[in-house]
Every structure is written in structure tokens, then in C-alpha cells.
DOKOLMAR-646770 format. One line per 4 residues: number of its first residue (from 1); their letters; for each residue x, y, z of N, C-alpha, C, O, CB. Coordinates in Angstrom, 3 decimals. Glycine has a CB too. Example, Ala and Ser with C-alpha at 12.3 -4.5 7.8 and 13.67 -1.06 7.14 Angstrom:
<nodes>
1	as	13.190,-5.690,7.800,12.300,-4.500,7.800,13.200,-3.300,7.800,14.236,-3.319,8.465,11.308,-4.473,9.046  12.850,-2.250,7.080,13.670,-1.060,7.140,12.900,0.030,7.870,13.409,1.138,8.039,14.084,-0.598,5.725
</nodes>
This chain:
<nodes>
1	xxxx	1.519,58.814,7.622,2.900,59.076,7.259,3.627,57.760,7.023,3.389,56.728,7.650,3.606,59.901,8.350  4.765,57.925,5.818,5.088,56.505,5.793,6.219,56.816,6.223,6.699,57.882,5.840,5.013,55.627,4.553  7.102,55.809,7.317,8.537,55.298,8.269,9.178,55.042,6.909,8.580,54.484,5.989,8.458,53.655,9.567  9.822,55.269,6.873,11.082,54.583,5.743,12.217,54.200,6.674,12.671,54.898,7.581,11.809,55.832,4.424
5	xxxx	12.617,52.945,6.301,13.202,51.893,7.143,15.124,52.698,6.819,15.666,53.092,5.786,12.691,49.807,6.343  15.583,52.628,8.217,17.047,53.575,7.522,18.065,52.790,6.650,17.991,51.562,6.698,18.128,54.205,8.830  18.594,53.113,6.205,19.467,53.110,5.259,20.705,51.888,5.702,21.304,52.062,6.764,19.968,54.676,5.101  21.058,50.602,4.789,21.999,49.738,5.270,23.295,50.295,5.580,23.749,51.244,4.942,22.145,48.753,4.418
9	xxxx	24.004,49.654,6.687,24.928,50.257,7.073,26.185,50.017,5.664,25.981,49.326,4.665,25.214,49.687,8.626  27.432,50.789,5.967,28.235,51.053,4.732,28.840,49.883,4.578,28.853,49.257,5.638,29.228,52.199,4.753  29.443,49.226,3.527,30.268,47.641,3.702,31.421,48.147,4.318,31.768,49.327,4.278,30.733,46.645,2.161  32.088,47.111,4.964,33.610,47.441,5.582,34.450,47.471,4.782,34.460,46.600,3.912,34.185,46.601,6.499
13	xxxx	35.389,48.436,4.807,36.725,49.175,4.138,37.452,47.887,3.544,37.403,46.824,4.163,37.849,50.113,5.395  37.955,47.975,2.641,38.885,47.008,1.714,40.551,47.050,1.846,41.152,48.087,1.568,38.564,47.408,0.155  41.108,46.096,2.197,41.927,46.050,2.179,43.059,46.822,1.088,43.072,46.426,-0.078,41.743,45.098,2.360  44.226,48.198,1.619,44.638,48.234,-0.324,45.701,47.653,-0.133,46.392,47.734,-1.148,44.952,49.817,-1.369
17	xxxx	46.376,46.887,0.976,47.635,45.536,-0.039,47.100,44.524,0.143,46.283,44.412,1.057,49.381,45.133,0.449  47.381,43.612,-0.590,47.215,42.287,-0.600,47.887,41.267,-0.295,48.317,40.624,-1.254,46.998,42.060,-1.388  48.155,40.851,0.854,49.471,39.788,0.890,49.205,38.471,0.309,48.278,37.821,0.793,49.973,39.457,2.400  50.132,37.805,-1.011,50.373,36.617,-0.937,51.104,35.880,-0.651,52.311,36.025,-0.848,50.281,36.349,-1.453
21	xxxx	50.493,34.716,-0.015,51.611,33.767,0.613,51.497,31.918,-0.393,50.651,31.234,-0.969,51.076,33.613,2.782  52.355,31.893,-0.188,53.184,30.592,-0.969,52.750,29.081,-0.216,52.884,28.808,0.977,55.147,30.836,-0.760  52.450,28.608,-0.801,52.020,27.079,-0.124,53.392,26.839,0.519,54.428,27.265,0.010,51.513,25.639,-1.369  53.349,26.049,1.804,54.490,25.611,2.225,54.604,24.312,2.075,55.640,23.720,2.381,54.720,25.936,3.380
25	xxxx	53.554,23.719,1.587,54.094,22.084,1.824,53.562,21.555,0.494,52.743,22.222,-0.137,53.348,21.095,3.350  54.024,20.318,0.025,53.627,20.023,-1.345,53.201,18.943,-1.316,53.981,18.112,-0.852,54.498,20.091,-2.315  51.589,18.341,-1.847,51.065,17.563,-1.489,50.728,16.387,-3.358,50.719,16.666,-4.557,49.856,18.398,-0.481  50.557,15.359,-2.688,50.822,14.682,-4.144,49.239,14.372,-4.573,48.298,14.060,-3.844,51.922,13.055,-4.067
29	xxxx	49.278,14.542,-5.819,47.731,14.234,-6.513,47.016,12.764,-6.386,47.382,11.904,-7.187,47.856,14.451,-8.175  46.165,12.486,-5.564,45.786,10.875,-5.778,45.262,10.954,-7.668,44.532,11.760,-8.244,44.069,10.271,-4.370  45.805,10.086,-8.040,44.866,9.245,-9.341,44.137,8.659,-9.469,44.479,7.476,-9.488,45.108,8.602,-9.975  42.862,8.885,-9.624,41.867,7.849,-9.968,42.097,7.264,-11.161,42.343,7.929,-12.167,40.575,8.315,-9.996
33	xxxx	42.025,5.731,-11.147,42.016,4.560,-12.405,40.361,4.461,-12.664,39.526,4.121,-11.827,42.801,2.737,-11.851  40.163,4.782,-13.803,38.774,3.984,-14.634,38.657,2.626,-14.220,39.581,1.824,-14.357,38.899,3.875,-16.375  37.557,2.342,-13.720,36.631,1.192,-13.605,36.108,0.702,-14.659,35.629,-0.429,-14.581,35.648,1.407,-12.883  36.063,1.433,-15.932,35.087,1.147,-16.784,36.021,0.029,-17.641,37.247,-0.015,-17.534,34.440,2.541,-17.597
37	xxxx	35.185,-0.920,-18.562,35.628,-1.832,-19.249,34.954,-1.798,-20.859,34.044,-1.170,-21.398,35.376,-3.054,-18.420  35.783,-2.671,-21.216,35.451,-2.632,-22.698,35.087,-4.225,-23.347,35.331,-5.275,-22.752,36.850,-1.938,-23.504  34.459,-4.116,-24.679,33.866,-5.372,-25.062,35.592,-6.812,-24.995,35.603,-8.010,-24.709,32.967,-4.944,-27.077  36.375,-6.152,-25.280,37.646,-6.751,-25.290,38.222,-7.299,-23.854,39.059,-8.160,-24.124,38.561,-5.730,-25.868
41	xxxx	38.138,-7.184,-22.851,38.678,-7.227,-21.752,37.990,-8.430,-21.170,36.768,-8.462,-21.319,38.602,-5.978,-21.045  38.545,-9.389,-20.556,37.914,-10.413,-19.842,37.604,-10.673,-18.359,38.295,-11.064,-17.418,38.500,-11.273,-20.150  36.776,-10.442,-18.443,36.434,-10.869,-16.694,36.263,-11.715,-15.940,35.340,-12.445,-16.301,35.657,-10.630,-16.234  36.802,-12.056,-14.845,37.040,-13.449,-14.008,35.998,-13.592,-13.113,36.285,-12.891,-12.142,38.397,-13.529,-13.150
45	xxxx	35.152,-14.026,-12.974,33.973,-14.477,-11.547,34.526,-15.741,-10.648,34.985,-16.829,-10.997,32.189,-15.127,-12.236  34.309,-15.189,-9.412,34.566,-15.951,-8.469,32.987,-17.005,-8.582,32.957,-17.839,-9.486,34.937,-14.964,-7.013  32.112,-16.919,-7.902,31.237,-17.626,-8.139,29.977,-17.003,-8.525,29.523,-15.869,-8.372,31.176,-18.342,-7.226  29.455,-18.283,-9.179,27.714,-17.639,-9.599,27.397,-18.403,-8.673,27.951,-19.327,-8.077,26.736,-17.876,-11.231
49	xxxx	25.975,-17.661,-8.608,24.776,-17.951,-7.821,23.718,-18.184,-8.279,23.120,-17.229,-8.776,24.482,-17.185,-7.111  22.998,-19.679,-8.296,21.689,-19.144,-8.971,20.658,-19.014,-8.023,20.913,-18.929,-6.822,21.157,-20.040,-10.088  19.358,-18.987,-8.533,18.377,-18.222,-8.038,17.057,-19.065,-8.789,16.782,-19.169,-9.985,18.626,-16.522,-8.422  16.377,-19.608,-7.589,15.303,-20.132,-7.889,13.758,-19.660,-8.297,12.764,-19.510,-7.587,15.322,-20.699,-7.073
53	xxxx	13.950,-19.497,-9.664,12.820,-18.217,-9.699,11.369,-18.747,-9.430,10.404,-17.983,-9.437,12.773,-17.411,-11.295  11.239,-20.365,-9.146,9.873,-20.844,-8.695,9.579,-20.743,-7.104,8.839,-21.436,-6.405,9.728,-22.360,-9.138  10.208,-19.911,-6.851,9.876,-19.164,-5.293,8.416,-19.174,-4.865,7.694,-18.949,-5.836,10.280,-17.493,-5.277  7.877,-19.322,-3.961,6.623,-19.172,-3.722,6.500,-17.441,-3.548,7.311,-16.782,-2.897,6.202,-20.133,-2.427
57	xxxx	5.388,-16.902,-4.225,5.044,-15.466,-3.965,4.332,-15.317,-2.456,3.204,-15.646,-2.089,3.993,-14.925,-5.198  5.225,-14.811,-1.867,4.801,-14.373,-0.484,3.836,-13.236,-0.798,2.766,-13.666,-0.369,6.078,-13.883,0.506  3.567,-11.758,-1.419,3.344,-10.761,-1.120,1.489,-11.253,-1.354,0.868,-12.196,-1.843,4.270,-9.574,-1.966  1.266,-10.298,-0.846,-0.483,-10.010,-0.733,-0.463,-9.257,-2.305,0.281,-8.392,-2.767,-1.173,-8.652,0.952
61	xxxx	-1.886,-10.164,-3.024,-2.395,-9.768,-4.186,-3.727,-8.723,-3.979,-4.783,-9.228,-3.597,-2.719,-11.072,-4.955  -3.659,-7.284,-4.234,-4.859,-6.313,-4.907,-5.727,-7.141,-5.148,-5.240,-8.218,-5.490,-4.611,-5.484,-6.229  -7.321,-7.108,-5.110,-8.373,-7.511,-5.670,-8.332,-7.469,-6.984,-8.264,-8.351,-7.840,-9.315,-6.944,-5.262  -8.391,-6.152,-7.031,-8.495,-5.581,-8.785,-7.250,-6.125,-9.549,-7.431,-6.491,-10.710,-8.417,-3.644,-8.988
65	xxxx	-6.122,-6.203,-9.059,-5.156,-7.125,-10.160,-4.810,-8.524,-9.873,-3.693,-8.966,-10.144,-3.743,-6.509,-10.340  -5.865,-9.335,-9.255,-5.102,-10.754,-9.367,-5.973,-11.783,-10.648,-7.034,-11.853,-11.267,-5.190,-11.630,-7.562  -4.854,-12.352,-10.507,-4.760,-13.481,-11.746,-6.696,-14.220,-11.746,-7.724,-14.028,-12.395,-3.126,-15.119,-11.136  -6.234,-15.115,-10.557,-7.877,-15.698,-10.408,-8.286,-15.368,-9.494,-7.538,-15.638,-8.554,-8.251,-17.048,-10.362
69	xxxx	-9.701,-14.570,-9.052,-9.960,-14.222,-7.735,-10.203,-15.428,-7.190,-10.178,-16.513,-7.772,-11.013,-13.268,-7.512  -10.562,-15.096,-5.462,-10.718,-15.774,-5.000,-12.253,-16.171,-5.301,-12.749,-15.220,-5.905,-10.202,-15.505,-4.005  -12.992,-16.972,-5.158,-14.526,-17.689,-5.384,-14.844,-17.515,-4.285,-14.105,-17.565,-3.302,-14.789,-19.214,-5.818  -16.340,-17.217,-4.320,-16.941,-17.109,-3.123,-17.893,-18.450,-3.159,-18.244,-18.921,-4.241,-17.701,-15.647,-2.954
73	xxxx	-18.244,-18.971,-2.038,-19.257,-20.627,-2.562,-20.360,-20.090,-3.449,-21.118,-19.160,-3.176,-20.256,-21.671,-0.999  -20.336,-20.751,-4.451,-22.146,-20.380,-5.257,-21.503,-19.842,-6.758,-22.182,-20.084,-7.756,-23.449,-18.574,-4.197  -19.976,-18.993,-6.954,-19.795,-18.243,-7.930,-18.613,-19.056,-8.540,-17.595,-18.453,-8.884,-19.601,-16.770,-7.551  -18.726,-20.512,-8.697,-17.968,-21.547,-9.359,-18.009,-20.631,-10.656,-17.113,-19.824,-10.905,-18.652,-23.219,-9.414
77	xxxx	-18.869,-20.780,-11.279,-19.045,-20.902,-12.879,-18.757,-19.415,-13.525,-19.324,-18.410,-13.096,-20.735,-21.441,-13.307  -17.935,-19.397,-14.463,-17.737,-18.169,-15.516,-16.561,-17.947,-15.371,-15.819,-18.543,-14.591,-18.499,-16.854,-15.376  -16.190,-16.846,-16.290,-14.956,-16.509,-16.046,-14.189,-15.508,-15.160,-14.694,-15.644,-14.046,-14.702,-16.331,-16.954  -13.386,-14.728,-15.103,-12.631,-14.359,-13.920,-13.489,-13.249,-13.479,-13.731,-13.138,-12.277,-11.067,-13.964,-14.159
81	xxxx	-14.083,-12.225,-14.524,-15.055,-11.466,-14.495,-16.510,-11.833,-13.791,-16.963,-11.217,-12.826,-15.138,-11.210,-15.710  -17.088,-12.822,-14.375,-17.870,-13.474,-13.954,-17.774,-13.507,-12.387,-18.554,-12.764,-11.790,-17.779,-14.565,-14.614  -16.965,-14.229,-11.695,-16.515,-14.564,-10.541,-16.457,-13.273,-9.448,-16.884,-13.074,-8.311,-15.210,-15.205,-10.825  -15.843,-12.668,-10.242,-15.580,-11.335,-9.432,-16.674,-10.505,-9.185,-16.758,-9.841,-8.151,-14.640,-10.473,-10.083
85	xxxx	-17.454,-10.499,-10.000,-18.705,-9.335,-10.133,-19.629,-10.332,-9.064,-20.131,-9.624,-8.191,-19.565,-8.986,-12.141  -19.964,-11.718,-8.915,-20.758,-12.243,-8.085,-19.843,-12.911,-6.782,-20.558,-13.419,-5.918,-21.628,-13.226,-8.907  -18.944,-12.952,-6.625,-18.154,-12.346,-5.181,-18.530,-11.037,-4.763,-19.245,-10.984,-3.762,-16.547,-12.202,-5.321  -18.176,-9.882,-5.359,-18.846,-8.980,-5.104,-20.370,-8.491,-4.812,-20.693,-7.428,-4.281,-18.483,-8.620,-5.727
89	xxxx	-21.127,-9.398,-5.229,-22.354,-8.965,-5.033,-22.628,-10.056,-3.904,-23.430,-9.652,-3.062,-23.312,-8.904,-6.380  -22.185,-11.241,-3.711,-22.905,-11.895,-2.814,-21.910,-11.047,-1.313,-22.586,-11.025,-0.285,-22.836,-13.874,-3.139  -21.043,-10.665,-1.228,-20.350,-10.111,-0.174,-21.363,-9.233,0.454,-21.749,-9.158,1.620,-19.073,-9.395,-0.597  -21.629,-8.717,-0.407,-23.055,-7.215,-0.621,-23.750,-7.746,0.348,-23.671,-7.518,1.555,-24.270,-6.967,-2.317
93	xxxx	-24.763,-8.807,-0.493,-26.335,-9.380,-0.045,-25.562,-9.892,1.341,-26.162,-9.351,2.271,-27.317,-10.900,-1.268  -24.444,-10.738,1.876,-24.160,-11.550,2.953,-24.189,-9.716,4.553,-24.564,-9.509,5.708,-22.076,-12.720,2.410  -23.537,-9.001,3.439,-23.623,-7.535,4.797,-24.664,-6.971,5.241,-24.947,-6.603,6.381,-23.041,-6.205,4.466  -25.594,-6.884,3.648,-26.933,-6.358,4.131,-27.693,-7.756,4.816,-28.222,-7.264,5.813,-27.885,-5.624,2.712
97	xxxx	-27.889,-8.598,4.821,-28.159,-9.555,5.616,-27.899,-9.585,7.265,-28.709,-9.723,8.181,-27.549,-10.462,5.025  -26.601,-9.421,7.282,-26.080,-10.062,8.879,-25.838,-8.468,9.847,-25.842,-8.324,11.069,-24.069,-11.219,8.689  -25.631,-7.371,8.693,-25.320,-5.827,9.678,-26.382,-5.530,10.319,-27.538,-5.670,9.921,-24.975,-4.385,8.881  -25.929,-5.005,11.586,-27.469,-4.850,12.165,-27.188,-3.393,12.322,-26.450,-2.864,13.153,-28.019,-5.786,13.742
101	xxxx	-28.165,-2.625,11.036,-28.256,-1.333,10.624,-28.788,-0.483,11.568,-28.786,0.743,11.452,-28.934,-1.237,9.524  -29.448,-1.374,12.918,-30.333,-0.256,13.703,-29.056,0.511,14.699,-29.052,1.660,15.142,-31.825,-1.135,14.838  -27.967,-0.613,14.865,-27.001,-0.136,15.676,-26.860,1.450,15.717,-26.924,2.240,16.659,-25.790,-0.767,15.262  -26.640,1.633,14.312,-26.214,3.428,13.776,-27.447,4.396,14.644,-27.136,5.321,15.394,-26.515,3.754,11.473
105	xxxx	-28.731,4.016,14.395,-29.536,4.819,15.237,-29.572,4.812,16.743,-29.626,5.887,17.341,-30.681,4.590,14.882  -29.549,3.840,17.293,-28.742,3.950,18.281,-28.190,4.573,18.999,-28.524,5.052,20.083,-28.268,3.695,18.197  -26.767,4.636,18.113,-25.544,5.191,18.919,-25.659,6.962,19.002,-24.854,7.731,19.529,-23.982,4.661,18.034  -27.250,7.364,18.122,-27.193,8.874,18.134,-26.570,9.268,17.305,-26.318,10.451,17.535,-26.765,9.487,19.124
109	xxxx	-26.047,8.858,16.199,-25.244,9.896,14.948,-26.114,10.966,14.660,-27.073,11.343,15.333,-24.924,9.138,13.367  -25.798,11.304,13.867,-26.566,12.647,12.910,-27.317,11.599,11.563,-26.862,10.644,10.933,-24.956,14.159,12.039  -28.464,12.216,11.522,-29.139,11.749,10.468,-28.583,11.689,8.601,-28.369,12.670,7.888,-30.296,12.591,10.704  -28.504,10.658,8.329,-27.378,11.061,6.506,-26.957,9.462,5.927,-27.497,8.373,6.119,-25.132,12.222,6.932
113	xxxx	-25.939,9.798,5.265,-25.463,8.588,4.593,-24.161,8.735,5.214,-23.373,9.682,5.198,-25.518,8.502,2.916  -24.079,7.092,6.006,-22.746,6.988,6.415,-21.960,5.851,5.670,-22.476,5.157,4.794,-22.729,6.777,7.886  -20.632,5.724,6.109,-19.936,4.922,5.138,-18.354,4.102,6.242,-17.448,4.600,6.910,-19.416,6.253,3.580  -18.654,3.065,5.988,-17.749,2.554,7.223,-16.857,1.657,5.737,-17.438,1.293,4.715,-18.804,1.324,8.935
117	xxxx	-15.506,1.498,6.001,-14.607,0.946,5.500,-14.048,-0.357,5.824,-13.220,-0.371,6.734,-13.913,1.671,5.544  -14.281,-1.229,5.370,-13.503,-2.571,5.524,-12.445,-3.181,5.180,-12.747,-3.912,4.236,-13.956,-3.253,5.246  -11.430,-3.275,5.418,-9.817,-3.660,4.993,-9.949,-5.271,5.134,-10.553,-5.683,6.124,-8.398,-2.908,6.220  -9.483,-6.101,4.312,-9.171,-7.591,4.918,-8.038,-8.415,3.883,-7.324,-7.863,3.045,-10.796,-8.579,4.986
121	xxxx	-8.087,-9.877,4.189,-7.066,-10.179,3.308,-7.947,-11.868,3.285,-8.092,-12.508,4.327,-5.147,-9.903,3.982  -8.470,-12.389,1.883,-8.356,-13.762,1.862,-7.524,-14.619,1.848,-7.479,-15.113,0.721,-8.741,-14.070,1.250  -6.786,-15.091,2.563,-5.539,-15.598,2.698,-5.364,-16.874,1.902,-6.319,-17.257,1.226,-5.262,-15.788,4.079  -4.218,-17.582,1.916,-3.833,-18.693,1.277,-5.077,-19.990,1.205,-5.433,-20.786,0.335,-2.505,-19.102,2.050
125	xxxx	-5.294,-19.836,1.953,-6.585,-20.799,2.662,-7.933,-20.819,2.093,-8.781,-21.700,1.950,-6.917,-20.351,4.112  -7.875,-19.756,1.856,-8.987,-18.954,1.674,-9.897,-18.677,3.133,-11.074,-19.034,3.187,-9.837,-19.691,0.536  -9.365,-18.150,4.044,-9.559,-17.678,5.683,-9.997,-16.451,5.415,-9.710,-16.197,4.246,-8.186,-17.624,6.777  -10.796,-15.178,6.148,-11.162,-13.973,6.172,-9.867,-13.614,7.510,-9.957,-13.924,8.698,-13.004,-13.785,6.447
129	xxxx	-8.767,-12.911,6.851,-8.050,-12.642,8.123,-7.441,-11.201,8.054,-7.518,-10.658,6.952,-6.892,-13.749,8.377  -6.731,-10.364,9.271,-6.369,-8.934,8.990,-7.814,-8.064,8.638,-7.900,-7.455,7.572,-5.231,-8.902,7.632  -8.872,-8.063,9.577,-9.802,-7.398,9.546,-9.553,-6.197,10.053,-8.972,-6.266,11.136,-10.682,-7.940,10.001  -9.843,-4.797,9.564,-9.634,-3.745,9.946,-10.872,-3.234,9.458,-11.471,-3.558,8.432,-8.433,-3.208,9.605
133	xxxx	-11.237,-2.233,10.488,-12.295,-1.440,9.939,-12.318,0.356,10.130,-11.558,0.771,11.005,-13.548,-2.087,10.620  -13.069,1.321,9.432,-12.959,2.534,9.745,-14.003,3.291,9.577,-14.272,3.622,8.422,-12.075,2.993,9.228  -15.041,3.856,10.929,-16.222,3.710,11.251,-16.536,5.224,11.958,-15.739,5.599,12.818,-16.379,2.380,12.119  -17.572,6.011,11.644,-17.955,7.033,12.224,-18.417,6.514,14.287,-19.186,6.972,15.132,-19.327,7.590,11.047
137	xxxx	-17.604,5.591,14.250,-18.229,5.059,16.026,-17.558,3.743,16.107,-17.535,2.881,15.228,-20.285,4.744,16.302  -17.007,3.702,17.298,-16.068,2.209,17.244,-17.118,0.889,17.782,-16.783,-0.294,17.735,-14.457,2.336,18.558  -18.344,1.356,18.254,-19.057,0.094,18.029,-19.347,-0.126,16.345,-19.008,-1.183,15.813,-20.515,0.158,18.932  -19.918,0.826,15.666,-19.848,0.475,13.963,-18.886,-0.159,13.532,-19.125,-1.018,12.682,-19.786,1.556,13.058
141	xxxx	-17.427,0.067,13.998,-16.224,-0.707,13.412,-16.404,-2.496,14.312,-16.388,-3.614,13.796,-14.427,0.390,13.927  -16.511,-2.222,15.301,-16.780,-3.458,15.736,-18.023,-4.571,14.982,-17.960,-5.779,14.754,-17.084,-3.125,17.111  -19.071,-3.610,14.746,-20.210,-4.837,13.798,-19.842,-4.950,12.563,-20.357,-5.866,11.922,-21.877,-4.450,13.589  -18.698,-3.918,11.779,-18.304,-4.472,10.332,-17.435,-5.450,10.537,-17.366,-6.304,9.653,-17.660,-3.478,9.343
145	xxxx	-16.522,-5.588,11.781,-15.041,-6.442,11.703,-16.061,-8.151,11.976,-15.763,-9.159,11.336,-13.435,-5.813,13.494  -17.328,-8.128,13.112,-18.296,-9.144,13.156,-18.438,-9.716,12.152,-17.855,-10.781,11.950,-19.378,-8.842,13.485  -19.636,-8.890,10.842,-20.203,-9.529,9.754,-18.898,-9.460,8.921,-18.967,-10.388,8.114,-21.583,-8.826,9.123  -17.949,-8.902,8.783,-16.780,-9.222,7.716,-16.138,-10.944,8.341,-15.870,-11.848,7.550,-15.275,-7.649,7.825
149	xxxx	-16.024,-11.055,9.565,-15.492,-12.106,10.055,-16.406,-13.788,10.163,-15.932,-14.918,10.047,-15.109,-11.500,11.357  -17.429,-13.478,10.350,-18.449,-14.673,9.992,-18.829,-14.780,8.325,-19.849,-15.372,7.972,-19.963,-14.382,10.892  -17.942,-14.173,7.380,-18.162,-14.902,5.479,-17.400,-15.944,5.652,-16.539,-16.328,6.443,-17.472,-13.932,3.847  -18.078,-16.402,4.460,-17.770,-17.834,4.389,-16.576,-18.424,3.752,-16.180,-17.830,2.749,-18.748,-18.394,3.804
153	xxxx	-15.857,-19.573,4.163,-14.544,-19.820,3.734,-14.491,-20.146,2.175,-15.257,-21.041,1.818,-13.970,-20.963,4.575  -13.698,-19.550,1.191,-13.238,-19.473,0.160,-12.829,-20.213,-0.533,-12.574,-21.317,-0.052,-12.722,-18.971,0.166  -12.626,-20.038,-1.653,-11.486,-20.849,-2.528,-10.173,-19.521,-2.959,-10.298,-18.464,-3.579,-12.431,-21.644,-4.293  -9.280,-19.996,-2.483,-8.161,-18.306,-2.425,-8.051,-17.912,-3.902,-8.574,-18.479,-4.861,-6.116,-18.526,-1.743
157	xxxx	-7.356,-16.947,-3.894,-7.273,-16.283,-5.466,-5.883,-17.263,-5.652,-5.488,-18.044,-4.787,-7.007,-14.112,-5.673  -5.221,-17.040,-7.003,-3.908,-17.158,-7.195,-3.482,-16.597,-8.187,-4.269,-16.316,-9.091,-3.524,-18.238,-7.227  -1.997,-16.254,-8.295,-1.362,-15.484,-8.761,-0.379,-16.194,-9.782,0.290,-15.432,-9.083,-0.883,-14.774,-7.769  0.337,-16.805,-10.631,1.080,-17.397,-11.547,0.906,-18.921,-10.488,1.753,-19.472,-9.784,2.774,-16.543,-11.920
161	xxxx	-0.824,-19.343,-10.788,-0.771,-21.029,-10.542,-0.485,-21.284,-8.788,-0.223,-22.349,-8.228,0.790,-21.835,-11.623  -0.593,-20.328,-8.368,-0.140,-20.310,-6.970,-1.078,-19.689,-5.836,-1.366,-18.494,-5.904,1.117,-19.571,-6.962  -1.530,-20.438,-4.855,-2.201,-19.333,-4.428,-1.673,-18.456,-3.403,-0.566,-18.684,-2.916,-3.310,-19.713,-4.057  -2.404,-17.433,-3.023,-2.010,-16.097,-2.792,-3.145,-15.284,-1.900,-4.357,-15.437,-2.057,-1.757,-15.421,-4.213
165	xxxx	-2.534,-14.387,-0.932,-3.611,-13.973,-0.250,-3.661,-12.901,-1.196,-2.881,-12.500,-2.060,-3.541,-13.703,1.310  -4.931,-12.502,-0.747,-5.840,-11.375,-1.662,-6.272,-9.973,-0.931,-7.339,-10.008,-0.318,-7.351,-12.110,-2.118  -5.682,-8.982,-0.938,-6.354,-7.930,-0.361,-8.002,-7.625,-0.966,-8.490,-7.798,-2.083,-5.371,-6.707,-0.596  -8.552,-7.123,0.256,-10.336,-6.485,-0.375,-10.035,-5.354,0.429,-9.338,-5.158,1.424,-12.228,-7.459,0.119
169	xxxx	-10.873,-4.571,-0.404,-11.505,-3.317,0.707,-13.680,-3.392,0.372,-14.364,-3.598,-0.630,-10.492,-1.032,-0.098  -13.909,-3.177,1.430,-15.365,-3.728,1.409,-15.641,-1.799,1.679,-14.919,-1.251,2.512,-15.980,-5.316,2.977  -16.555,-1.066,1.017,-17.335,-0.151,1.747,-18.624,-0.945,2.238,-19.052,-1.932,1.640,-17.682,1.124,0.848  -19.223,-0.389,3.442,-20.474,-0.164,3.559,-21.206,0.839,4.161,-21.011,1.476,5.196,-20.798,-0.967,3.936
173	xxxx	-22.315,0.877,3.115,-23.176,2.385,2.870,-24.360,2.463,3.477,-25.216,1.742,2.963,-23.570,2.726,1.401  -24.718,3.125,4.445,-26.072,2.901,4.685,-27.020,4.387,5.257,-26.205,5.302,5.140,-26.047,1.652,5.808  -27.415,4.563,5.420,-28.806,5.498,5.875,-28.867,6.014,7.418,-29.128,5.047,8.133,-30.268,4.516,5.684  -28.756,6.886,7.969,-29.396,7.079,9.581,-30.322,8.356,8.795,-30.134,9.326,8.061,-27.971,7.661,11.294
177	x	-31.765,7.419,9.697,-32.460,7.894,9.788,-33.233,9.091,10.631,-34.367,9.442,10.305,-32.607,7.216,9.653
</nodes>
């Protein structure tokens, strides 16, 4: 059987006079004046300011968009491409080198492809600093922040002739067996 929900109650009764009543007090209109100006009108400045636009760039430079990467020792030669693709690969060969992959078996994971994340910044210096890592096991984060922290000191990137720290993000990929 279907309930049918009851019926809304009736609206309340309407008033049939209407009283109006008369403002008692009389209040004055503010005016707004235009701000706006025209090509004709002259404007007075108290002072200018200038502004030194050869500022040193404080902010942290992206990998993928800086001017010159940073060099890794060995990847002097070529151009920015050049540089970058063998930074990248020697970063590679320096992880698979120094990670000690047995750790993962170890710690008992599940057998697969795991993938730990590396955050860092080559700094002005060219220093490995701001190591962060993000790891199926916080000893794993601990041996990426290790081998990320023992690469070797740099030549920094720079950004308009200047140098500049450099954000990376490093994956590393590996196997439990």
C-alpha cells in the first residue's frame, strides 16, 4: 500500500486593509563623485619610486623549466639538452649503484614494483639540500634521503645569468622479489 504524505497545511489568512504609513524623518542622499579621469586632466604625484629590477631571483627554479641546468661532474659538454639528459642518467647509474635494493626484501613488503619518490633542491652552490622522500616503509625513505644526500657537488643551474636553486624530483623504481 502506498502512505501518501498529508496534505500542506493552508497559508495564513491575508490581511484585507492595508495600513500605510509615511516616513517620519527625512534623510539626505550621499553623492558619490566619479573617480574616473580623462586624457585631459592632469595629475600630480607625490613621489616615484623606483625599483631595481636586477634583484637577485630568490625563488626555486623547476628542473624542466630552467634556463641552464645544473651540471652534474662528467656532463660539461653539449648543450642544455645534452646536459640534462646525462644529469639525468648519471643520477640514475649513481642510485642504482649506492641503493641497497636488498633493504626492500627485508623489510617484508609484498612482492611487485615499488616506487619511492625523491623531492630535493640543488641549491645556489650547487649543495644537494631539502631532501624529502616518499616510501612504501620509512626505512626505504631513509636509504633514498642517504643515496640522494651523498651525490656529488654541482655546478647550480641559473636562471637570467644568475644562479638559482633548482628543484628535482628523482623516482626510484625497483623490484621485490
Amino acid at each position: 500500500q502506498e502512505v501518501k504524505p498529508p496534505p500542506p497545511p493552508p497559508p495564513p489568512p491575508t490581511p484585507e486593509v492595508l495600513d500605510v504609513v509615511e516616513d517620519e524623518s527625512e534623510e539626505e542622499e550621499t553623492i558619490i563623485e566619479s573617480t574616473e579621469t580623462d586624457e585631459t586632466e592632469i595629475i600630480e604625484l607625490d613621489d616615484i619610486e623606483e625599483v631595481d629590477l636586477d634583484e637577485e631571483i630568490e625563488e626555486d627554479v623547476p628542473f624542466s623549466i630552467i634556463e641552464d641546468v645544473p651540471v652534474f661532474p662528467g656532463c660539461e659538454k653539449g648543450d642544455n639538452e645534452k646536459k640534462k639528459s646525462c644529469l639525468n642518467a648519471k643520477m640514475q647509474n649513481h642510485v642504482q649503484r649506492k641503493f641497497n635494493a636488498d633493504l626492500a626484501a627485508d623489510l617484508g613488503l609484498a612482492p611487485g614494483k615499488k616506487r619511492i619518490f625523491v623531492m630535493f633542491k640543488i641549491d645556489k652552490k650547487g649543495e644537494i639540500v631539502d631532501i624529502r622522500a616518499r616510501a612504501p616503509h620509512k626505512r626505504l625513505e631513509k636509504e633514498a634521503i642517504r643515496v640522494v644526500s651523498i651525490l656529488p657537488k654541482m655546478k647550480p643551474g641559473r636562471q637570467r645569468g644568475k644562479a638559482v636553486g633548482v628543484k628535482y624530483s628523482l623516482p626510484i623504481v625497483f623490484n621485490v622479489e
